[in-house]
DONUDREN-400537 format. One record per residue (C-alpha): residue in one letter; chain; x, y negated, z. Coordinates in steps of 0.001 Angstrom, whole numbers. Layout:
<sites>
 resn chain    east   north      up
    A     A       X       Y       Z
...
</sites>
This chain:
<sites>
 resn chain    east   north      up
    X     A   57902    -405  -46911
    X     A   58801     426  -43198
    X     A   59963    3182  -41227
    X     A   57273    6261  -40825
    X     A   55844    4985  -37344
    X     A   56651    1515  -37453
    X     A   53015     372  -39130
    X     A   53314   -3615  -38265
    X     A   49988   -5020  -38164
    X     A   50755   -8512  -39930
    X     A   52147   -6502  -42979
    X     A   49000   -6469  -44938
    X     A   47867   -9999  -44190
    X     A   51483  -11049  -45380
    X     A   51585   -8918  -48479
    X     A   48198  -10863  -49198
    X     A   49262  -14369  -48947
    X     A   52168  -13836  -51082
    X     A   49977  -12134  -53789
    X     A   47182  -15115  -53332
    X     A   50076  -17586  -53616
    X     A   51362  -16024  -56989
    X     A   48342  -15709  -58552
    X     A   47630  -19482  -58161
    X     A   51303  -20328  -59286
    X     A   51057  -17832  -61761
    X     A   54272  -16700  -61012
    X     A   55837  -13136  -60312
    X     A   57954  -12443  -57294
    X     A   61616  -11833  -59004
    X     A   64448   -9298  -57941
    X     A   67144  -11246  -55803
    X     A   64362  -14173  -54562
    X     A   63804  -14803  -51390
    X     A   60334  -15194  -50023
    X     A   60552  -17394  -46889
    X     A   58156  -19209  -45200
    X     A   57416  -20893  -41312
    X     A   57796  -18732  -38565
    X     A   58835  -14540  -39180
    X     A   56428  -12086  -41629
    X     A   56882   -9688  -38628
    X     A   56148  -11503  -35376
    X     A   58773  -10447  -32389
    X     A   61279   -8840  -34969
    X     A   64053  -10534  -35925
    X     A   63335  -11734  -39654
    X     A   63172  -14997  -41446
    X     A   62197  -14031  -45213
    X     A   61326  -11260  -47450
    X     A   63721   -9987  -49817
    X     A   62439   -8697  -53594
    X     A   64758   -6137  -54689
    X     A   64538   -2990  -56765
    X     A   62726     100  -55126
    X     A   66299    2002  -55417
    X     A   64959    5075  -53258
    X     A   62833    6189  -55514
    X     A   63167    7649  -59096
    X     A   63714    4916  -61875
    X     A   60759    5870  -63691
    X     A   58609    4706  -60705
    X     A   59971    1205  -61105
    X     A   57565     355  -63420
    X     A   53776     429  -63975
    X     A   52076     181  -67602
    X     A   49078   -2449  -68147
    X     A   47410   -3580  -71220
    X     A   49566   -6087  -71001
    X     A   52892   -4652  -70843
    X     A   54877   -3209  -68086
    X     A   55424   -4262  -64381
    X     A   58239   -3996  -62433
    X     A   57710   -2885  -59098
    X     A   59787   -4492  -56374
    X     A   60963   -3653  -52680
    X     A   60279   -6383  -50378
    X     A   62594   -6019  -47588
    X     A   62715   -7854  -45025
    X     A   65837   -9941  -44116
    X     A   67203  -12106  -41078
    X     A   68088  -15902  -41080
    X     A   71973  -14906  -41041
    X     A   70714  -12425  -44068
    X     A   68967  -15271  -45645
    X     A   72071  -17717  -45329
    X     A   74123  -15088  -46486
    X     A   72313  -14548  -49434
    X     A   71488  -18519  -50757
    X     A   75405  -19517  -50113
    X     A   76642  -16037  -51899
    X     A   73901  -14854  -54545
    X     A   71559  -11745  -54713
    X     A   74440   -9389  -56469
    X     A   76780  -10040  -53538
    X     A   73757   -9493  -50878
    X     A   72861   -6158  -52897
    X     A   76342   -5236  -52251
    X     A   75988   -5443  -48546
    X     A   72517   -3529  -48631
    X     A   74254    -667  -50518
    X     A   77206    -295  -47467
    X     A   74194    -914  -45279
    X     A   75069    1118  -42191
    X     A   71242    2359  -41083
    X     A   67580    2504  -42491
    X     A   67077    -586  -43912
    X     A   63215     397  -43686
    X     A   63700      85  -40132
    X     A   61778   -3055  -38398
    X     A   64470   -2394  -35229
    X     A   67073   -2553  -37731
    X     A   70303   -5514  -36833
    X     A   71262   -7702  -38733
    X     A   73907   -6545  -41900
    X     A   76425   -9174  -40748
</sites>
C-alpha cells in the first residue's frame, strides 16, 4: 500500500515477482520476514527490502481471506530502508514492530525517512 497519489510504477511488477517466486518455492511470505533483493523495489526512493507485517489499519476481520483450503492471512508489505533492514535482522521483527508503532509519519508514504 502507498500514500493516495504516490502510484509507483514498479509496484506491480514487484508484487509479481515475489508472488512468481513463492509459488515455485511453495512458500508463503511470513509476518516479521524481510523480502530483500538487488537493487531497491522502488527505484530513486530510499528502500532496500519489503517488510511483511500485519495490515494493522484496517479492521481485524479483514486480515484474513477464506479458501477451500482454509484461511489466508493477509499481510502489509511495507517497505523498509537498509538502516531499517539492519535494524530489524540484528534486533528481531517484535522490536522493529515496536518502532513502526511510535512511527512518527505515514508509513504509507514513499517520501517517508528513515525510522532511525
Amino acid at each position: 500500500m502507498v500514500k493516495n497519489g504516490q502510484p509507483y510504477e514498479s509496484t506491480a511488477a514487484v508484487l509479481h515477482q515475489i508472488v512468481n517466486e513463492r509459488m515455485h518455492t511453495n512458500r508463503a511470505v511470513l509476518r516479521g520476514e524481510a523480502i530483500r533483493k538487488l537493487g531497491s523495489p522502488f527505484p530513486g526512493k530510499n528502500f532496500a527490502a519489503l517488510y511483511n507485517t500485519l495490515p494493522i489499519y484496517y479492521p481485524s476481520e479483514m486480515w484474513t481471506c477464506p479458501t477451500d483450503e482454509g484461511e489466508v492471512v493477509l499481510c502489509w508489505m511495507l517497505p523498509i530502508t537498509a538502516a531499517e533492514w539492519q535494524f530489524l535482522s540484528e534486533k528481531g521483527w517484535s522490536k522493529f514492530e515496536s518502532l513502526l508503532d511510535q512511527a512518527p509519519f505515514d508509513l504509507f508514504d514513499l517520501d517517508r525517512p528513515s525510522l532511525l
